[in-house]
Structures are given as structure tokens and as C-alpha cells.
N, C-alpha and C positions, 0 to 999 in steps of 0.2 A: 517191482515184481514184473518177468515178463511177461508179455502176452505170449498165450502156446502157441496160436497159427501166426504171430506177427513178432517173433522173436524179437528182444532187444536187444543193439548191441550198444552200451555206451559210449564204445571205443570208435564206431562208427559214425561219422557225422553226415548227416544229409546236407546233397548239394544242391544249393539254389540255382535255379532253372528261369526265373524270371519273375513278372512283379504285377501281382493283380490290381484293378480296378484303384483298388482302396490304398494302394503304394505298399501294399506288405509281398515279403518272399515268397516266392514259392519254389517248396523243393523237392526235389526228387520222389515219387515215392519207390517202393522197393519192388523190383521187380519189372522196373521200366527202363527201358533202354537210355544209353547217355546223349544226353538234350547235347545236340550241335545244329546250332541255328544256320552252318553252313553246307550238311551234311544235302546227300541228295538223297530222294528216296528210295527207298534197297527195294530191291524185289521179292516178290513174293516166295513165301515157305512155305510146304507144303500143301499147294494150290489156295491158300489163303492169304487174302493181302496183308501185307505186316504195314503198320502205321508206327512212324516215330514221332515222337514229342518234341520235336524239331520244328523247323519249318525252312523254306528255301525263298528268301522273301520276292526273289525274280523267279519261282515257278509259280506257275498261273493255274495247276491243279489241286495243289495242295490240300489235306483238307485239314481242316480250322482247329487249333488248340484249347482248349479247353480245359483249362488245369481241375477247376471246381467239378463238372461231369466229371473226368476221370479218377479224381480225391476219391467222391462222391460213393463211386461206382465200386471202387477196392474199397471203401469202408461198409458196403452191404455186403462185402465177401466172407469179412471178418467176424469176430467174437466179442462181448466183451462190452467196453463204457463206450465207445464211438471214438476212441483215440487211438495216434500213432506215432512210430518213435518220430515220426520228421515232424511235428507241430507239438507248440509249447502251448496248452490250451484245450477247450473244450470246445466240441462246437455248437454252434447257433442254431442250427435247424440246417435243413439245404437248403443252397444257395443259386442264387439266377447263375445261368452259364450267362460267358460274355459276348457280349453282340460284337463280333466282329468284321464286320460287312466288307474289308477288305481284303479279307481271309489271310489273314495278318498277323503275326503277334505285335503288337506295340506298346509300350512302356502308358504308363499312365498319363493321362494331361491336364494341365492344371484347367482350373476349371474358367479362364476367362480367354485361354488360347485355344480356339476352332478349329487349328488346321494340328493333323498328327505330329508329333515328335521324332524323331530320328531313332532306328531301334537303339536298345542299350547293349554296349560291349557285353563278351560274356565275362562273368564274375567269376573271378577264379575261385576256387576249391579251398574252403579254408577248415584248419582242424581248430575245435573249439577241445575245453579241457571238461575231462569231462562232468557231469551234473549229476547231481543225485538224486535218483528216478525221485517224481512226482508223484505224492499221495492219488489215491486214485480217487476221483472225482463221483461224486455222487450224482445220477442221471437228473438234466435237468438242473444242476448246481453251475453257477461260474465260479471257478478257480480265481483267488487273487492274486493273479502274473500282471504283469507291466510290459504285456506283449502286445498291445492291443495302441493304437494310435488312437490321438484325443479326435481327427479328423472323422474315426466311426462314431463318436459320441459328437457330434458337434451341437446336438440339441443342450449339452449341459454348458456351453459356454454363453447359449445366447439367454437375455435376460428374458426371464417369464415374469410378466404383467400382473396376472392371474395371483401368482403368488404374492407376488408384494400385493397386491389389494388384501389379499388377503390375511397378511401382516398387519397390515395398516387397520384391518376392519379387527383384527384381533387386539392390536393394539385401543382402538376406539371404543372398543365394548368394554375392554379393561379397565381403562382411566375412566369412562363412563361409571361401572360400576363403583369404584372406587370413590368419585365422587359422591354418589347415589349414599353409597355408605358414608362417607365422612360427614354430610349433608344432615343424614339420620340420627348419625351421632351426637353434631353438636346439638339438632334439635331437641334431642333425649337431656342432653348438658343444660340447654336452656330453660326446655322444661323442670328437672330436677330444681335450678338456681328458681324459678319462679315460684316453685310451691313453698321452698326454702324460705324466699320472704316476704308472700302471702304470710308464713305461719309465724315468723316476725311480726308483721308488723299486728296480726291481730293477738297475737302474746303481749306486744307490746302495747296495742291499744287499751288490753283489759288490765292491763298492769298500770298504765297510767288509770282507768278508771276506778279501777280497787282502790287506789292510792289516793286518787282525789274525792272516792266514796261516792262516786255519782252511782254505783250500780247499786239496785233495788234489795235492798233485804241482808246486806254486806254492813259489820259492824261500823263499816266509815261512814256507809250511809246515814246509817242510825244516829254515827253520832254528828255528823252534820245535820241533819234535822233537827235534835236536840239544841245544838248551836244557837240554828235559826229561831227558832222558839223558848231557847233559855235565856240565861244572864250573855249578854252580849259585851264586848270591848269594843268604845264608841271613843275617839278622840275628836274632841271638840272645840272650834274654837268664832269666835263672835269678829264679824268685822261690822263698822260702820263706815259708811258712805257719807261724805259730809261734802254736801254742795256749796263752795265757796261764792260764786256770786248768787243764784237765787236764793243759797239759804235752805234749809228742811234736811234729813237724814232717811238714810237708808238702811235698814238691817237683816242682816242674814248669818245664820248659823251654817259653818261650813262642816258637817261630819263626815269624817273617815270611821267607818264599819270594820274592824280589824279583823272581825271573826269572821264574816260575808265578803269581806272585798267589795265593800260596794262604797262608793263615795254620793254624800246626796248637799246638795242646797237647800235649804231651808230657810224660807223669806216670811220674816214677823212684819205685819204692819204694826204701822203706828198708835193705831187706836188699840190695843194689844192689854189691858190693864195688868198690871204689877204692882207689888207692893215697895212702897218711898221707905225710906230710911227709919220714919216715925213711926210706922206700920199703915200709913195708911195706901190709899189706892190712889194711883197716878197710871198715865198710857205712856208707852214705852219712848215715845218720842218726847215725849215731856221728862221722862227720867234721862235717857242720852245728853238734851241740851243741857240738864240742871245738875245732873250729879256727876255726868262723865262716862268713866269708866266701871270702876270696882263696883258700884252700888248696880248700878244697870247689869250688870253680872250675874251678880248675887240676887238678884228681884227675877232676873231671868233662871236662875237655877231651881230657885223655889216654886217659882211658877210652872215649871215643865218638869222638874224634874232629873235636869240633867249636870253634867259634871262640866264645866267650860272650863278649861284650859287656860285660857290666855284671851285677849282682847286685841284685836286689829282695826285701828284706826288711820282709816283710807281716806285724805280728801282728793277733792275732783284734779286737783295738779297732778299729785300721785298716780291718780290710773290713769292718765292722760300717759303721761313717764311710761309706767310700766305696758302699756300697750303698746308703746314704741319700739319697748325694750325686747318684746318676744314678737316684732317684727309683721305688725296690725294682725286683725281677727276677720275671722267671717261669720259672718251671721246673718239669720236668715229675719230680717225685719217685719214687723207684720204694720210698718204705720210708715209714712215721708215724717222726716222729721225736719221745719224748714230754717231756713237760715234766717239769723237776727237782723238780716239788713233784706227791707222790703224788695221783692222783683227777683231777688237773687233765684237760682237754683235750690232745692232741699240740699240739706245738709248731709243726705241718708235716705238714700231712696228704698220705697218698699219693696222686697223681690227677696227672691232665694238665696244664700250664700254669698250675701254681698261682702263686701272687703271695707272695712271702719278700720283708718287712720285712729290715732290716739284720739282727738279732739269730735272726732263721729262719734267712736267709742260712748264717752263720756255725753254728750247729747242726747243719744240714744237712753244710753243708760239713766237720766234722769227726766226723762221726756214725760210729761203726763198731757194730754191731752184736752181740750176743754168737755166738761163733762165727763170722765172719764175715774172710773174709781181708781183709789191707790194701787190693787191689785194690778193694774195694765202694767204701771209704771213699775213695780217691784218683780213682775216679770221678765221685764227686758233689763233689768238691774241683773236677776239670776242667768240670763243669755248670754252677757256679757261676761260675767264672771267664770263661766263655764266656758266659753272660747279663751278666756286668759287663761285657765287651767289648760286646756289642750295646746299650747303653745307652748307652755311653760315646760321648765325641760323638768323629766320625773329623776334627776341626779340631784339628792341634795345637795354635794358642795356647789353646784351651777345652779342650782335654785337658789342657795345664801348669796352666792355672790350676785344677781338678779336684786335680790332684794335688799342689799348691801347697795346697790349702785341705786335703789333710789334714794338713799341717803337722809330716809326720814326718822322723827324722832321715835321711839316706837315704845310701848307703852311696857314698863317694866314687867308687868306678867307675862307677855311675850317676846325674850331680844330675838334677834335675827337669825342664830343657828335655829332656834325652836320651830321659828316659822316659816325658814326655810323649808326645814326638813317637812312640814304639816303639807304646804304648798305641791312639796315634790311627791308626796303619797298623794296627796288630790291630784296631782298631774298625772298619773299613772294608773287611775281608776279612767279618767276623765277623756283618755287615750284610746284605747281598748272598748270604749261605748259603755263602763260599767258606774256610770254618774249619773243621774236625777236630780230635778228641780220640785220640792214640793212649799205650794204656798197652806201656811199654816191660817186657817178657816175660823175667824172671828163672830162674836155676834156683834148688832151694832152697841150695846154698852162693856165691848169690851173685853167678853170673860168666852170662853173655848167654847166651843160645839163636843155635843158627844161624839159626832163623826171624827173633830178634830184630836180632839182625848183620844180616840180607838187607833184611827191611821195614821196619824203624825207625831205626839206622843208616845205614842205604848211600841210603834212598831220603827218608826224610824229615830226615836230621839232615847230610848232606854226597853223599849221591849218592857219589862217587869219594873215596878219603881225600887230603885236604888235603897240600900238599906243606911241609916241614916250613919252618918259619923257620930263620935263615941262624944257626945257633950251636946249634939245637933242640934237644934228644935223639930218638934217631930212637925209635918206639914197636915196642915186640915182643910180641908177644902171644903167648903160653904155651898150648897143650893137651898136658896130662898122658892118654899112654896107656902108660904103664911101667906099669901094676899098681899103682907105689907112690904114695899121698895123699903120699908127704912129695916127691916128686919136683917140685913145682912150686913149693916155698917153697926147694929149694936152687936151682932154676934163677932164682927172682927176686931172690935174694943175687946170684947170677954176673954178671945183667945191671946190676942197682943197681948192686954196683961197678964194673963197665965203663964207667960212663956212661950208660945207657940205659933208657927209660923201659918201666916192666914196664905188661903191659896182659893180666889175667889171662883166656883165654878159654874155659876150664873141663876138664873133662874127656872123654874119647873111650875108645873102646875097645882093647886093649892091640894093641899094633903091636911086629913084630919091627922095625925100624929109623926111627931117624929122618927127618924133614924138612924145610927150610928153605926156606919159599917167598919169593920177589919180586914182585912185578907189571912195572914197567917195564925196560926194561934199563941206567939208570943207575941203579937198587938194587943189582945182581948185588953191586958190592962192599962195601955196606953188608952185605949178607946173608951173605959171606962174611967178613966180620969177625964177625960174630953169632956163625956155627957156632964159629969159631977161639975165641970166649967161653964156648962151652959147653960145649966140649972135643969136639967134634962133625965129624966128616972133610968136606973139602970138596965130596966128591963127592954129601952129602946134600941142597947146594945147589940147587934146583928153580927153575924159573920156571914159578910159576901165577899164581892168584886168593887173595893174602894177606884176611885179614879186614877187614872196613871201615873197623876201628876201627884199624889196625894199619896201619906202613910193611912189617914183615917177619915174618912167622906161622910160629912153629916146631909142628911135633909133636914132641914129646917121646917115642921107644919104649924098647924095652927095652936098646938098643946106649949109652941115655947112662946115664953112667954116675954113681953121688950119689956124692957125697964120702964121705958118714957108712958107704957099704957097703966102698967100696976100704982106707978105713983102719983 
């Protein structure tokens, strides 16, 4: 579209005239005289000086060209956007005229040579083809033409600081946050995984304790306390300790608790009374040297009440052997135990967690002291035997073959798998802290304490007395409170010959009348045949709490009557 006061012509090219500041053309504009840089100055028309856009570089009055003023000065003439046919482009604002203090034209200079350039030939006249007029620009808009040299931009070539920091801090606050978050997340992750097997592991706690019944008022509980307090599974088995040079024995019941998990030792002294073959009364270390095995058993079963198993007989060689074999014990001694040859060193010095070789072992273990009850000595007998259990491996086939390599003769009621395997259940309580040593509580003639009957009978050897086998002899157990000692050896005559098995259970103080107790109410008529044996009235027949060791517990008063006084 033309301009109305600045017509276009396209077919017209504008001629460059010379070259600003900045190294771009300048050309002609319309209406100006033809640029001859060799021209001289014309003179004046009417009486006004006429100025050409020339210059005459050897005249000395010239005056100074100025292509930007006189651009300048024809574009405030004009109409319109600020453009004209000779410039591709919009312009800038106005521009500085050029300093030219030599009154001069001169070409541009590079910017590291001080001294002027040579002027430039003139540039001939060249026709371009022509272009198709230019949208018109909007005030205030740049045009995107390619007219324009990088040298007026030169600020975009050089590198700005400012920005890259400012990249850099853009980039740092990014990756910053990003970790911030990823940080968050796993912790979110970790936390989640945490509560996860907090909630495990106490699912899991209260699942194991449902299951093992320890929790309060849960049927497993119930019936684990039932357990504790009912019919119990006890396997039992008797060993003796036989001192090959000094001579004397040692006994003790080894029970495994099957229902409780509890393994305990159980040490009978000697002075212990049982009943002999014949029925009558013998101490326990007088039935081991004379009858052996089976009979001491059986005198031991009837007297307590319990089921034994099997019989192990251990002399001093053998535990000697066997403490080698599970690679010496420690124990915590409470005595020096010294050596047979005068001046020597003890044998077993007194202290904590000491270490006994086989041959300590055994010393210790039959060590009695002078003055010193049998109790001492069958203590450190159950020390010993409970550091051999914790040694001993809890694998029965490794406990048989242990006790296969001591290569003893072993007493038919118990061979060697049996008591392997007894051994290795005792090794496995005895491991874990869940074994006891209890000494079984004598009077001096012999016959149990009620303490003994209560906690070492009832609770550790059968809990409830065992109901008898089907052909049995029912057990009766004796307390003499007649005044007379000989009153309990006529009453164990009476029941021996009756049938029935005596079970001495000591003395008490003298009582005007007899009594015949029971526990359950299918005893009443066994208990009633008792009294009718002991010449004793029916009516002394009771239903209590008989002794633990006992189906039917007489007291003996003064209403029974001895044979030896009537006749």
C-alpha cells in the first residue's frame, strides 16, 4: 500500500549514498539531489543557499553531512507509520547525528584503528527485482527482516553471568526440592514398612501366646492350668551311683514332666524306709546293696507313688567316662575337695563355675565331709548330674550313641535307645534353665514329712496318686498315734497279710480314735475293707485328703487295738 505524500514506486530503487556509523547503507532519499562526492558546491537559488549531500573532501567550508538529521527531518514531513520506500525496517526512535569533526564523510572504522579510513569509492547504481511491499508495521512493533547487523545487537553475543547464576540457582532449588520430596517419600515408605511390622510382630506375639495359653482367661490357659493341677505325664527313671572304692550308693529319680516341660532331680537318701520283699521295712540303701535292682524299684514305687520306668545303674568308672565324653562340667562347688595324697593341691577347689575333669567330677560328687549330713553329699551328687545333662547333647540318636560308647552293662528295664532318648529330653529341659534339684525331706526313722508328701510327692513325683493297675494292691499308708512304736509294725503284719501294700507314713501325736480316710468315692469300699483288717469299726471310715503316696491313709489311735496287749 502506497503512502499518499510518499508515493511508492517499486520499480524504483534507492541509491546508496554512503555508510553510517553502524556499517549499514544509506540511501538516497526522495527529493534530494544526486550524492557526488566530487561535485563542488552550486550556488545559490533564489537568493537561498542550496546544500548538496555531497561533499568536496579538499573544500574547507563545506558543511557536514548528516544523513540521520536529514532521514530525520523528511520523516516529520510525512504521514503515516514512520517509514519509507528507501529503508527495509522500522525505526528506533531518533537518532544521534554523527560527530564529524572533520567535516568529512568517512566510511566507518573498525573499532581498534584510531586513525580515519580512506573515503569509499562511490557504489554504483544497482536495480534490485522488485519486493513485495511490506505489511505495515504496527507503531512501536519491530518487523522481522534480516536487515539489521548482529554488530547493533552485540550485547546478545556476549555471555550474561546473571543469567547462568540464575539457571544454576534454578536448577539448585529444583534438584533441592526434588530431593526434599524424594527424602519424604521414602520416609512416608519407611514409616508405612514400620507400622507394617510393629503390627506383625505383636499379631504374632499374641498368636504365639494364644497358642502356648499363657494369656489370662483364653481356653489354652485354662487348660494349661488344669495340666498343672491335674493328672500329669511324668517319665521316670531311677539311677544309682555306686562308689567303687569307698563303697555306699547314691540315689536319685530323674523326672521328665511331659505335660509342664519341666525336668527336675530328685535325691532319696539312704535312710529313706521302704518296704523288703517280705513286706517288711528296710532304708533304701540297705534294699539297693541287697536286692539290686527290680525290688528297690518296686519298694520305691509304692512308697511315692510313682511309675519308674527303668533303672540306671551308674558306677564311679562310668561317670568318670561319661564326663569326658561330653567334654568336662562346671560347677559351681560350695566345699575344696582335697587330694588323697597328703600336701597335694585340692582336688576341686571351692568357687563359681569351676571346670571338673571326669575324676573331679566324681570326687566331688561323692564328697561327704566330716560331720557333715548325707544331704551335702547328695547335693553335689544332683550338681553333677545336672551339668552332665547340660552337656549332654538334647538329639537322641547322639545321646544313644554317648551312652553306647560307655559300653556298660545296662540293666534290662532300661537298654540303651530308651535311655538315650530319657537322657536327651533331660538334656533339653536342663539347657534352656527349665530343671531342678529337689531333696526329698526325711524323718530320722525313716518315713516322709507332711512337707515332703505335699511338695515332693503330690507336686513333683505324681501331683494326684496314680490309680492303681487292674490286679494292683491298693497302698495304705500307716500313721501311728497310739503312744505305742510297736503299733505300726503290728498294723503292717495285718495289711501284708491281707493283700495289701504297707506304705509307712510315720508318726503323729497320740489320738483317742482312729481314722480311715479315702479321697474319691469309688475308694469308700476299699477303705472299708482296710478298717474290717485292722479290726477298726466302720464308722472310723472318713472321706478326706489320704496321703499322696497312699490310695487309703489310716491313723492309727488309741481305740486299735495290738494283738501282743489283748493276749
Amino acid at each position: 500500500m502506497n503512502d499518499r505524500q510518499n508515493p511508492y514506486d517499486p520499480y524504483q530503487q534507492p541509491q546508496i549514498i554512503g555508510y553510517d556509523e553502524y556499517g549499514q547503507p544509506v540511501y538516497q532519499q526522495q527529493g534530494q539531489q544526486q550524492y557526488d562526492p566530487y561535485a563542488q558546491q552550486q550556488p545559490e537559488q533564489d537568493g537561498q543557499p542550496q546544500q548538496g549531500y555531497g561533499y568536496d573532501p579538499y573544500a574547507g567550508a563545506q558543511q557536514d553531512y548528516d544523513p540521520y538529521t536529514a532521514q530525520h527531518a523528511q520523516q516529520q514531513t510525512q504521514q503515516g507509520y514512520g517509514y519509507d520506500d528507501g529503508a527495509y525496517g522500522y525505526g528506533t526512535g531518533r537518532q544521534p547525528a554523527v560527530d564529524d569533526t572533520a567535516q568529512q564523510w568517512s566510511a566507518p572504522q573498525a573499532p581498534t584503528a584510531p586513525t580515519a579510513a580512506a573515503p569509499a569509492p562511490p557504489v554504483p547504481e544497482q536495480r534490485r527485482d522488485p519486493e513485495p511491499a511490506a505489511a505495515a508495521a504496527v507503531p512501536g512493533q519491530r518487523r522481522a527482516d534480516g536487515d539489521y547487523g548482529t554488530e547493533q545487537f552485540a550485547f546478545i553475543e556476549e555471555p550474561d553471568e546473571d543469567s547462568e547464576d540464575v539457571i544454576d540457582w534454578l536448577k539448585f532449588t529444583e534438584s533441592r526440592s526434588e530431593r526434599r520430596e524424594e527424602a519424604r517419600r521414602r520416609g512416608h515408605n519407611r514409616m508405612i514398612a514400620l507400622i507394617v511390622v510393629v503390627a506383625l510382630v505383636v499379631v504374632g506375639g499374641a498368636g504365639y501366646l494364644w497358642f502356648a495359653g499363657k494369656i489370662p482367661g483364653t481356653s489354652g490357659s485354662d487348660e494349661r492350668s488344669n495340666a498343672a493341677t491335674g493328672p500329669q505325664k511324668r517319665d521316670v527313671i531311677v539311677v544309682h551311683l555306686h562308689n567303687t572304692k569307698k563303697g555306699g550308693t547314691s540315689t536319685a529319680l530323674l523326672v521328665d514332666n511331659v505335660t509342664t516341660g519341666q525336668g527336675t532331680t530328685v535325691l532319696l537318701p539312704n535312710s529313706l524306709a521302704v518296704a523288703a520283699d517280705d513286706g517288711s521295712t528296710t532304708t533304701l540303701g540297705e534294699s539297693v546293696d541287697d536286692d539290686g535292682s527290680t525290688g528297690t524299684r518296686e519298694a520305691i514305687d509304692t512308697l511315692l507313688g510313682t511309675s519308674i520306668s527303668g533303672t540306671w545303674r551308674l558306677d564311679t568308672p562310668y561317670l568318670e567316662n561319661l564326663v569326658e565324653l561330653v567334654g568336662n562340667i562346671e560347677v559351681d562347688t560350695d566345699t575344696d575337695v582335697p587330694a588323697s595324697e597328703k600336701g597335694a593341691s585340692p582336688l576341686v577347689s571351692k568357687g563359681e563355675a569351676q571346670t571338673l575333669s571326669g575324676p573331679a567330677a566324681v570326687a566331688y560328687a561323692t564328697y561327704r565331709g566330716p560331720g557333715e549330713p548325707e544331704a551335702e553329699q547328695l547335693m553335689r551328687f544332683g550338681q553333677v548330674m545336672r551339668s552332665v545333662l547340660r552337656k549332654l547333647s538334647e538329639d537322641p540318636e547322639a545321646a544313644t550313641v554317648t551312652v553306647e560308647t560307655l559300653a556298660q552293662i545296662l540293666d534290662p528295664s532300661l537298654p540303651e535307645q530308651d535311655l538315650g532318648a530319657s537322657l536327651a529330653k533331660l538334656a533339653g529341659h536342663a539347657k534352656v534353665g527349665d530343671y531342678k534339684t529337689e531333696l526329698l525331706p526325711v524323718q530320722s526313722d525313716g518315713t516322709l514329712t507332711d512337707k515332703a508328701t505335699e511338695n515332693v510327692v503330690k507336686d513333683v513325683l505324681g501331683g494326684k496318686v496314680r490309680a492303681p493297675e487292674q490286679g494292683a494292691a491298693v497302698r495304705v499308708g500307716i500313721k501311728n498315734a497310739t503312744g505305742n512304736t510297736k503299733g505300726t509294725e503290728y498294723a503292717r503284719i495285718q495289711l501284708v497279710n491281707g493283700g495289701y501294700a504297707f506304705v509307712d507314713s510315720g508318726k503323729a501325736e497320740a489320738a483317742a480314735s482312729s481314722e480311715v480316710l479315702h479321697g474319691a468315692a469309688e475308694d469308700r469300699a476299699k477303705a472299708i475293707e482296710v478298717a474290717k483288717t485292722l479290726g477298726l469299726p466302720e464308722s472310723s471310715v472318713k472321706k478326706g485328703e489320704p496321703a499322696a503316696n497312699a490310695d487309703v491313709s489310716v491313723v492309727l489311735g488309741q481305740n486299735y487295738k495290738i494283738p501282743e496287749q489283748t493276749s
